[in-house]
N, C-alpha and C positions, 0 to 999 in steps of 0.2 A: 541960467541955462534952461531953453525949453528941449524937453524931448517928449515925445509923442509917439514914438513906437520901440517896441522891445523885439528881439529876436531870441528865443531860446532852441538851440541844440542839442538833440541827443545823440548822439553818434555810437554806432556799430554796437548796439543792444543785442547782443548773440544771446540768442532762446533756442527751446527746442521744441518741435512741435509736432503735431501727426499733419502733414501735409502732403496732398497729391490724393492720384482714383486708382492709382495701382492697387492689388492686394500690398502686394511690400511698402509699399508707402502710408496705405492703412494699419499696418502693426506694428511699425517702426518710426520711432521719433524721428524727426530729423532738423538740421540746426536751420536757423534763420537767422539775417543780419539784419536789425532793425536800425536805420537813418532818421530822426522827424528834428523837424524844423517849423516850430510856433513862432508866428507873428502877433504881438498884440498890443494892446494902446496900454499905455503908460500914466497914471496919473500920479499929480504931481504928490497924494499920500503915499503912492508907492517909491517915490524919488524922497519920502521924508521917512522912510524907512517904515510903515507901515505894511506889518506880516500881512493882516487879513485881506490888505488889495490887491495881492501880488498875486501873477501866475505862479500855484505851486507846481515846479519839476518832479518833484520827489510821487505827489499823491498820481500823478498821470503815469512815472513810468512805472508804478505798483500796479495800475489798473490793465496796463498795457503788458507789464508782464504774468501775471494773473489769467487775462483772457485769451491769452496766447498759448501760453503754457498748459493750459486747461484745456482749450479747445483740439477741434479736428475741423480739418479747412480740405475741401476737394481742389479748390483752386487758390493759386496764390491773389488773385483779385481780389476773390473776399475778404481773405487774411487782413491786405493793406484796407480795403474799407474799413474794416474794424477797427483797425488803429487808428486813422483819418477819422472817424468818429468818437472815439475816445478822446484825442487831440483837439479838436473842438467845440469839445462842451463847452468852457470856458465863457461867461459874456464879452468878455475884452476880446476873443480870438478874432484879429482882422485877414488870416492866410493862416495854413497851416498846410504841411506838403511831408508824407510820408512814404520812403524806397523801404522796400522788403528784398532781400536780396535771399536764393535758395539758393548756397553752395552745391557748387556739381552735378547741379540738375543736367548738363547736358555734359557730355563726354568729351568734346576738346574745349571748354569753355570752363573758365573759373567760377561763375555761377550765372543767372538767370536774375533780375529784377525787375520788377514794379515798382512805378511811384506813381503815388495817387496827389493831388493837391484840392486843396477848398477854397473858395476866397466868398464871401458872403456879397461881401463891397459890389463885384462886379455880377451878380447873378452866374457867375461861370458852373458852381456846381462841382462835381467831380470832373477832372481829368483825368486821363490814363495815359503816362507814357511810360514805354515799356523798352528794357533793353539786356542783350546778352552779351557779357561781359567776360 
């Protein structure tokens, strides 16, 4: 069997965080839904069960919740850079695409999100698509 690419998912990483330029929003945490989604190449020591080749899930969403937790974001843009940057350090990483979602941010809306994505392969860069939900 050959396989050549991995997908790992994090789903609805709820943190809290000081985000927004309100006063109230500077002295009051507030939650965030964190989504990522790592793409990355597979080698066949990682298929023979070799720890040290693998993408570690565990050490990323420490970093991720660490610098999230820690931090103070005026916008939610930077927030998702952040984690779109911690998400591909990784040498293997071939795409990596991270939604930040801010509950309640808007008042008939369930929350407010950003997703940023990477992909090295195509020169694309960051993306930003944004939606209210």
């Amino acid at each position: 069997m050959r396989l050549n690419n991995a997908i790992i998912s994090i789903s609805n990483l709820r943190l809290r965080t000081y985000i927004g330029f309100n006063e109230e929003e500077k002295e009051k945490k507030q939650d965030v839904v964190i989504n990522i989604e790592i793409n990355y190449a597979v080698t066949e020591t990682v298929l023979n069960d070799h720890i040290s080749d693998a993408l570690n899930y565990k050490d990323i969403s420490k970093k991720v919740i660490q610098h999230v937790e820690e931090g103070r974001f005026l916008l939610l843009e930077k927030l998702v850079a952040d984690v779109l940057e911690i998400c591909s350090q990784h040498k293997s990483v071939n795409k990596a695409r991270v939604s930040v979602d801010k509950p309640h941010a808007l008042r008939f809306a369930d929350s407010v999100s950003i997703t940023l994505e990477y992909s090295p392969e195509k020169n694309e860069g960051l993306r930003i698509l944004e939606k209210a939900s």
